[in-house]
N, C-alpha and C positions, 0 to 999 in steps of 0.2 A: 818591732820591725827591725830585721839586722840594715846594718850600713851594708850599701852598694861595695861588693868588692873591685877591687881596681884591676886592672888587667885590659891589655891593648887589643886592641878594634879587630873584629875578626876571630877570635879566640873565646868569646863567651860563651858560657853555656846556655843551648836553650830549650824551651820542652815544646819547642813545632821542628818537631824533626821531618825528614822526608818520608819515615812512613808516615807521619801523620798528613802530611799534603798528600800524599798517593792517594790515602786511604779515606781524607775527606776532599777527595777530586771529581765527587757529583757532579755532574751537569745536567742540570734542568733547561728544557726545552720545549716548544710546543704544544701552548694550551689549546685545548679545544671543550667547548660545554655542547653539551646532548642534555637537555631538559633540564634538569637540575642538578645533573651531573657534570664534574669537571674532568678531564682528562689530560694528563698530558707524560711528555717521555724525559728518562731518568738514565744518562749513559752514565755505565757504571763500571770503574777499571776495576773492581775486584771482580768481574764478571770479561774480563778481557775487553772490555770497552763497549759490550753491548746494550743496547739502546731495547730498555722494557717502558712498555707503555703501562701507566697508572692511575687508576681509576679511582676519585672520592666523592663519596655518596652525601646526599644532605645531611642524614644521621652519625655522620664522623668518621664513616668506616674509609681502610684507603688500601687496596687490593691491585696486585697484580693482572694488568687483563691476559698477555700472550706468555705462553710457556716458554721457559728457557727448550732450545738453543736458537728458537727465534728473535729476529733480531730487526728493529724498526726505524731502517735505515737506507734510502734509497741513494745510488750514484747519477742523478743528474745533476749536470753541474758540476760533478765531484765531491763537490760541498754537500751539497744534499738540502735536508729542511724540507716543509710540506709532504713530511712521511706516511700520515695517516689521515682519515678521517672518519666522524663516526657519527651514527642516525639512530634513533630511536635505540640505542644500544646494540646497533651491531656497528662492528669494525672493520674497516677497509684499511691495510696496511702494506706498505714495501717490505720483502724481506730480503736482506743484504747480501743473504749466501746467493740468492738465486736471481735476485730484483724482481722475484715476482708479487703479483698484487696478493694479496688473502682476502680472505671473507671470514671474520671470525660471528657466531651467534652467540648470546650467553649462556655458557655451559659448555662450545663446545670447542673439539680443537679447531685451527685455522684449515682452509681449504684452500688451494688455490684457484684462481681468478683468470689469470692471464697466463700462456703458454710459456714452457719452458726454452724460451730463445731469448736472444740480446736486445731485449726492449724492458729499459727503463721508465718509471713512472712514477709522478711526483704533483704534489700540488693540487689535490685532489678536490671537486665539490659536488656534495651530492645533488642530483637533480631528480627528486623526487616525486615528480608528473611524468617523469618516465622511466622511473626506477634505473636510474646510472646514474655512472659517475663522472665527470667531465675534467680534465686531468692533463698534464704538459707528458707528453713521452719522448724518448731518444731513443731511437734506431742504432742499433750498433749491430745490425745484421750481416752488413758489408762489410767485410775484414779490410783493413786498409785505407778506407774511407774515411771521410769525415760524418761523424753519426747526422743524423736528420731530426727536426724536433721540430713537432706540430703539438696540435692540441685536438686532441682526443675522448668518444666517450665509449665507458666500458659500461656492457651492458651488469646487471647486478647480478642477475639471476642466472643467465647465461655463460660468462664470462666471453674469451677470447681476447687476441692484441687489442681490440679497438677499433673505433669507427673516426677515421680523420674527419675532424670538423673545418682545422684551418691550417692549412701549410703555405710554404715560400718564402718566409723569414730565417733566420739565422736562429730566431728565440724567441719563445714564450715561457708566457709567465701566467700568477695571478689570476685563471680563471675564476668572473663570480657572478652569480645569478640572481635575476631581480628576485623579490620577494612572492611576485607570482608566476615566474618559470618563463615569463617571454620574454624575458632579453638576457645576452649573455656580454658581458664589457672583462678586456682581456691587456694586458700590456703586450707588447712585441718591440723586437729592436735587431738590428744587422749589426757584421760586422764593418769594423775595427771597431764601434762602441760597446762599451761596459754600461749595464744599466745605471750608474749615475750620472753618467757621459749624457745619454740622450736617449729616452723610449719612447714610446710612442702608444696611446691608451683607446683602445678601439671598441666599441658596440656594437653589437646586432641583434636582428631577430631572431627568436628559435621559433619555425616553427612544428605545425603539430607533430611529422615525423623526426623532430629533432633538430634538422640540418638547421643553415643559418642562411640568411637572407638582409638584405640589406643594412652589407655591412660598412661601418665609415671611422672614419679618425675623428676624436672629440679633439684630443690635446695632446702634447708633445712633439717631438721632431728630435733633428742631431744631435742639439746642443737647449733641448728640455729635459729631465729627468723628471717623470714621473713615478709614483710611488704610490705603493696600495689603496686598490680602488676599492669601493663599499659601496654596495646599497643600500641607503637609510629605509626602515622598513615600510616609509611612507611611496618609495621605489625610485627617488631621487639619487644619481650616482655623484659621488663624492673622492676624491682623491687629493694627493700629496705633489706639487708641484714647486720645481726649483727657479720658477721664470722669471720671480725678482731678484735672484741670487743665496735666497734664501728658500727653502721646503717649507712649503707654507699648504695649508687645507684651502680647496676651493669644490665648488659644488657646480655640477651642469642641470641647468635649469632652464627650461622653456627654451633652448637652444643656445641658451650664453654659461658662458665660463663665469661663476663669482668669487671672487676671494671674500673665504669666511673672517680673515681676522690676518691680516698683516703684521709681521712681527719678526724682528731680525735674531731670530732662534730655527734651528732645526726642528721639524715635523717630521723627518725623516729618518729612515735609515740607508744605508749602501748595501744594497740586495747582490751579498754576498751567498744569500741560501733562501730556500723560498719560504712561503710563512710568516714573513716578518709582519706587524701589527706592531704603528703607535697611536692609533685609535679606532674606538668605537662606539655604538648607538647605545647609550643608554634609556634612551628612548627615541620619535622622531621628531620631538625639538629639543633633544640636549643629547652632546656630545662626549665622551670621555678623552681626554686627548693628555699625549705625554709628547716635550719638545725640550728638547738640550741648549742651557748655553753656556759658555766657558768649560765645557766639560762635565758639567754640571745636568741631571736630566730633573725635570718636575711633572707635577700629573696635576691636571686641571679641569674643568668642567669650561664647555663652551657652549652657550645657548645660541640654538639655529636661529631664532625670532630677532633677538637686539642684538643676535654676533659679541656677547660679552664674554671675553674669557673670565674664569675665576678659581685662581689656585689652588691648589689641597694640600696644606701642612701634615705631610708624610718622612718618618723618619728616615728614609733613601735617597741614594743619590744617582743611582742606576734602575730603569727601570725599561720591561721588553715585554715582547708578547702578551700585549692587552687585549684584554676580552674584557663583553658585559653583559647584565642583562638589567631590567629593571630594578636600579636601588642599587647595584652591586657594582664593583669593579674588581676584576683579576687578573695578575700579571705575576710578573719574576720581578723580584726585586732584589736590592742591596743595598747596602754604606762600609765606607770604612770599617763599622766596628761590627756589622752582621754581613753573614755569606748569604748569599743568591738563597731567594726563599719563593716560593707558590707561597702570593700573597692574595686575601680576598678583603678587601676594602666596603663597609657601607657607606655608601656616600651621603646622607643625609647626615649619620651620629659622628662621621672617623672612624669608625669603631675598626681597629685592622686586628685579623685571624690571619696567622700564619699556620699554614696545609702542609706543607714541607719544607724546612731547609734542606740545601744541598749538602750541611756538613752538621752534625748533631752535637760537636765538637766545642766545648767551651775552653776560651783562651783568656784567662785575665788580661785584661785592660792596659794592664802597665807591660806587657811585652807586645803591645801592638804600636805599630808607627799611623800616626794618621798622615794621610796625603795632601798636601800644603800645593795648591792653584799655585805656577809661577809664570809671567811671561818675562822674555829673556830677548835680546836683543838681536839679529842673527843678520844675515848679508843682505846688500840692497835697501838696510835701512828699514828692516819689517824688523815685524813683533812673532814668534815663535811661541807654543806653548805645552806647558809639561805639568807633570806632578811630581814634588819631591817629599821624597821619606827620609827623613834621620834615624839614624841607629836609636831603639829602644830596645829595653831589656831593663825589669826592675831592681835585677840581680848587681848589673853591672855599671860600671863606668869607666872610660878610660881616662889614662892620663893625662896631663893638664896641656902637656906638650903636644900630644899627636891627636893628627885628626884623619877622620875613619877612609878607607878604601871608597871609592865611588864604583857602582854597577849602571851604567847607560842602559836603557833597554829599549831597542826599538821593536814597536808593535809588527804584526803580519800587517798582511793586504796588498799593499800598501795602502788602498784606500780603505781605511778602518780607523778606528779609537778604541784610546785606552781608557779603560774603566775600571771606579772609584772605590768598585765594590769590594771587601775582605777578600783580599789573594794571599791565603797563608804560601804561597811558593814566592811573594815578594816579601812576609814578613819573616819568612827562613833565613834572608838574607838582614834585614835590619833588627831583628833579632838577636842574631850572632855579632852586629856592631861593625855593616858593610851598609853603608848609606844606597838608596836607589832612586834614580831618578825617572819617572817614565815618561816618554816623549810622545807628544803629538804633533809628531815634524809639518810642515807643509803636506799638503798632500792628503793630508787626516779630514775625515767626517766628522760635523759638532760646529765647524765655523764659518759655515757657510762654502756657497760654492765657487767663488774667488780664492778662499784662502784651498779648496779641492784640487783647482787647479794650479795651483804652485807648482805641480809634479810633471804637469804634461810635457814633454820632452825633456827633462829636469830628474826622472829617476837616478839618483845613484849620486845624485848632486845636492840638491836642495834637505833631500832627506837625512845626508850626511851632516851638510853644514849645521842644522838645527840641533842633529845630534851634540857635534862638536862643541858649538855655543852653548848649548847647555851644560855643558859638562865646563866649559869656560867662567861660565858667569857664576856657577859655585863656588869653582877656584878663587874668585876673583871675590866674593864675597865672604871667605874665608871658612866655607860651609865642610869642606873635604878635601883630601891630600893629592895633588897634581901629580903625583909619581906615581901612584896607584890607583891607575883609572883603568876600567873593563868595561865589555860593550859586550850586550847579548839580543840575538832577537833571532824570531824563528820565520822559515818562510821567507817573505819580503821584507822580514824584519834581518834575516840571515843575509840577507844581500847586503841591508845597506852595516849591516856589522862588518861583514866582507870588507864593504869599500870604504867605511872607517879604518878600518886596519891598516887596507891595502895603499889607499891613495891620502892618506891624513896621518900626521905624528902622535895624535895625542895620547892614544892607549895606549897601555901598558902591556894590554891581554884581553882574549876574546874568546865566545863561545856563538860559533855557530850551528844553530837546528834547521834540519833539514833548509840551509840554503842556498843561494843561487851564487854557483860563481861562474857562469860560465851563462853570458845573454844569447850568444849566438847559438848555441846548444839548445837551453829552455826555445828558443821562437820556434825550432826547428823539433821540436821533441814535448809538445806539454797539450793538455786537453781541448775540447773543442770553448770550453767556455772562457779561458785567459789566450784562445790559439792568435789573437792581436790587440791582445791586449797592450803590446809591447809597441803598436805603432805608437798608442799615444803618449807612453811613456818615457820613452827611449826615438822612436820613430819609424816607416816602414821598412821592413825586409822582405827582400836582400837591399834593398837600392841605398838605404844607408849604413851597410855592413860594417861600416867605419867605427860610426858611432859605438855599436855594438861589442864591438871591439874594444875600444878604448875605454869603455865602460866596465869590463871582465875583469874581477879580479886575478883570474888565472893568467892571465897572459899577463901580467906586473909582479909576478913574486919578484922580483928584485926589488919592488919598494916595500914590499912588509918585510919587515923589522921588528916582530913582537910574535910571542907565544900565541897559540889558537888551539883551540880543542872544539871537533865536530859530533855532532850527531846526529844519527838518518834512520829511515824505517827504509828494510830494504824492501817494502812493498809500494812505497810512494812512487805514483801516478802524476803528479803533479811536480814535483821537483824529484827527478831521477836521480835512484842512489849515485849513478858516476859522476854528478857533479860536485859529490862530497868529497870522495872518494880519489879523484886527479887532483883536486885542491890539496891533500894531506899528502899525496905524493909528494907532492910539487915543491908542499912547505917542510917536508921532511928531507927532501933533495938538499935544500938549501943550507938545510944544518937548523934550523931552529924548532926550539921546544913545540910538538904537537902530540897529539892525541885524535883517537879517534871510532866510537864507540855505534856500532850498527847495530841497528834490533830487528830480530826476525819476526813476521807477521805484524810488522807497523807498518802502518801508511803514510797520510801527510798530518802530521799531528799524535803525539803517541796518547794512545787509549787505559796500555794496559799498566797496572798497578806498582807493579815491581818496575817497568820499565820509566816510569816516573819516579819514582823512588832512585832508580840506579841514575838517572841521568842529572838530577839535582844534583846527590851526593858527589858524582863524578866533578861536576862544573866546581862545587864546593872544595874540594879536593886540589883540583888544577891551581884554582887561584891560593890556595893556601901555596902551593910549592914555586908559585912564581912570586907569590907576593913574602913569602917568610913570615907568613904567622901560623903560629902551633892549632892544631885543631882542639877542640874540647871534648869531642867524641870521634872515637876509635871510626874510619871509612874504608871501604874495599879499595887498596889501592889501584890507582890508573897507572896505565903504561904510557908511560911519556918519553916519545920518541929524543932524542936528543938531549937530554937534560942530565 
């Protein structure tokens, strides 16, 4: 084995190049089992980001269900999730180009279901005592309008838009049917709240012709978030609830509320997209259940009878869309040193089969950074929490004297976490000998919901300061170099990059994706599902314009003082290109070093392959020229404004 050659931070060579992140940038998604078959969807950037749905059989086989150029993707919400579903092998799916529904049989191509007009649909379940489907749709019939969303059934056989079951809310979600077709339990929620803010989980009757009857609130309100309800196959409804501060399992039973098992861990997730599943019936007295703590997710077994939980030593540290059936558990999973996999677990032996990894891609061991739990001290005398990566590379080591660049990276959402699982686009960076830290500012899912609300009127502040401390408390522990600090995050993670930049000294240089610099703009300009989201983070508009203001990085370029380079999809819906686009102006007026790189047929998150690939290398590139270390391989150079 040769000696590490020596050479300074940032200059190493390494073999996870950006094609290889492009090209192992699988995203696995949405299981679903039909009898003994498993299903679920595979977006794929060598396919321009398109979402195939994939079928594997008991005997091993694993098959494409829909033909390219369709695509298993619906825009409710924006986000999307709850794309498909499927019965005795046939397929019910969104397709993207059009948002209409399909009906595929085996064998044949897809038909359509639902007319060709502006009605969105998602979150589908079959109700098979009267052949449909029962499903959230969004109206976007009314041009100018704010679309409409009720909950809906589409007949199977017939098609057509749908038969409204239940309107007058802001949102639904979640529809799911007992085991013998009479009851139907549904989440809803109004505005200004975001479903972790507060929903509200409702029941009713279906009867014979369908419709619903006597229907009522079991649990939640303003300030409960509930979260995926279930019926146990005994017809007992069971759901996710934050009422001790914590997402904890509780069951409605003979007319009371029970909590299964109290436990200051997350049960939950932040219903970002629909679909989401962190438990299920393994049978109807034991539970399959997965709950985060420290950042940290585990999979357990919980019996209904004595409410005991009991853990499952699983080599992951991330774990999603869970499904079961008897004996089995199946989910996504990951760790540090394996990328997101379709995992099938026997719960009696351990015994885990992995169905697919998202990346087929083997990385030896020594050029992977594992991600080191830190809590770090931050304002107010709280505790703030992150994951840090030190530069690895087997190849390499630097000098005795210098210590490596830091990369801050703040997650999207803002209400979201960051997760543990193999991100070869974070080991590009410590790889090459640029340390990364990732943050789970205030504000983040994982630590209950005290530490969720840190953010409420507090964006653009809180999420900054954790940032900043983070990146302080390295310094200060002699982990990485204070002169060469950089901040990147995408989304609401671009925001609060923005207002690191703009309203804090610390960086050196930044890269923001698709983000917000301009609040008053986004409240005035963004979809029906974030359209106030802003009261609770920032607070309402117009009446406190102020704030809104004072919060925008664009009206402060006099205080940014540091290099930025952006990048947008000029199709995003969600965060409109011109608010990338006046920010590069603005910072280019001023005189200092920018860049600024738009991609045609992106949306809010890039899909497509090359354009991952070009935008790592890009960000790669910038900071080599502001920070003065030589590259190891040859990149297409960026045009950078002022430099």
């Amino acid at each position: 084995m040769t000696h590490p050659q020596i050479a300074p931070y940032g200059s190493w060579k390494s073999p996870i190049t950006a094609d290889l992140v492009a090209s192992g940038a699988l995203r696995l998604e949405q299981i679903a089992l039909d009898g003994e078959d498993i299903y679920w969807i595979e977006t794929r950037p060598t396919e321009g980001g398109r979402n195939a749905i994939v079928k594997y059989t008991p005997d091993g086989q694993t098959m494409e269900v829909i033909p390219p150029p369709f695509n298993a993707r619906t825009r409710v919400h924006e986000y999307g999730g709850g794309s498909f579903a499927v019965r005795e092998g046939i397929l019910y799916f969104s397709n993207f180009a059009d948002q209409r529904v399909y009906r595929q049989t085996p064998g044949s191509t897809p038909q359509p279901l639902t007319p060709d007009t502006n009605l969105y649909y998602a979150d589908g379940v079959i109700d098979p005592y009267r052949k449909r489907m029962i499903c959230v749709r969004e109206d976007h019939t009314v041009t100018g309008a704010e679309p409409i969303t009720t909950l809906v059934s589409l007949d199977l056989e017939k098609g057509g838009p749908g038969e409204v079951l239940i309107s007058g809310n802001d949102f639904y979600a979640s529809p799911r049917l007992s085991p013998d077709g009479s009851r139907l339990a549904w989440l809803t929620w109004n505005h200004p709240n975001m479903p972790w803010d507060g929903t509200e989980l409702w029941v009713g009757k279906v009867r014979e012709d369908g419709s619903l009857s006597q229907t009522r609130r079991v649990a939640g309100g303003i300030e409960e978030s509930i979260f995926q309800p279930e019926w146990s196959p005994d017809g007992l409804l069971y759901f996710v609830s934050d009422r001790t501060g914590w997402w904890n399992l509780y069951r409605w039973r003979n007319e009371n509320i029970e909590p299964l098992y109290e436990k200051e861990a997350e049960f939950g997730r932040p219903q970002w997209v629909f679909g989401l599943s962190t438990y299920a019936f393994e049978s109807s007295h034991r539970i399959i259940c997965t709950y985060t703590q420290q950042g940290i997710w585990y999979l357990a077994t919980l019996d209904l009878e004595t409410r005991r939980l009991n853990p499952l030593e699983i080599p992951y540290t991330e774990i999603v869309n869970l499904r079961a059936v008897p004996g089995k558990a199946i989910f996504i999973a990951g760790s540090p040193t394996e990328p997101a996999s379709i995992v099938q677990l026997e719960v009696a032996t351990k015994q885990i089969q992995v169905l697919r990894r998202s990346s087929n891609i083997e990385i030896d061991p020594d050029y992977l950074s594992i991600p080191q739990p830190i809590e770090f001290p931050t304002e107010q005398g709280q505790t703030a929490h992150a994951f840090f990566y030190a530069p690895k590379n087997r190849d390499f080591k630097a000098p005795a004297d210098e210590r490596p660049p830091l990369l801050v990276k703040s997650h999207g959402g803002p209400t979201a976490a960051t997760s543990t699982t193999l991100n070869l686009g974070i080991q590009y960076w410590t790889s090459r000998g640029i340390a990364v830290l990732d943050v789970n500012y205030g504000g983040s899912t994982g630590y209950g919901r005290a530490y969720r609300q840190r953010l409420q009127g507090r964006w653009g502040i809180v999420d900054v300061e954790d940032c900043v401390n983070g990146a302080r408390y390295l310094i200060e522990r002699g982990e990485i170099d204070g002169n060469r600090l950089a901040i990147d995050g995408g989304s609401a993670g671009g925001y609060t990059t923005l207002c690191a930049l703009t309203f804090r000294n610390l960086f050196k240089a930044g890269a923001s994706y698709y983000g917000v610099s301009d609040l008053e703009a986004l409240a005035k300009d963004t979809h029906k599902f974030e359209a106030h989201y802003l009261d609770g983070l920032i607070g309402p508009y117009p009446e406190q314009r102020d704030l809104y203001r004072e919060r925008s990085p664009i009206h402060f370029i006099d205080r940014l003082s540091c290099p930025v380079i952006f990048f947008q999809g000029l199709e995003d819906k969600v965060v409109p290109p011109d608010q990338a686009e006046k920010m590069f102006e603005a910072v280019r007026a001023k005189g200092l070093p920018v860049a600024y790189l738009p991609f045609q047929g992106e949306q809010h998150g890039f899909r497509r392959a090359e354009n991952i690939k070009r935008a790592l290398e890009a960000e790669l590139y910038f900071y080599s020229r502001i920070f003065g270390f030589a590259l190891a391989d040859p990149i297409e150079p960026v045009l950078i404004e002022n430099l």
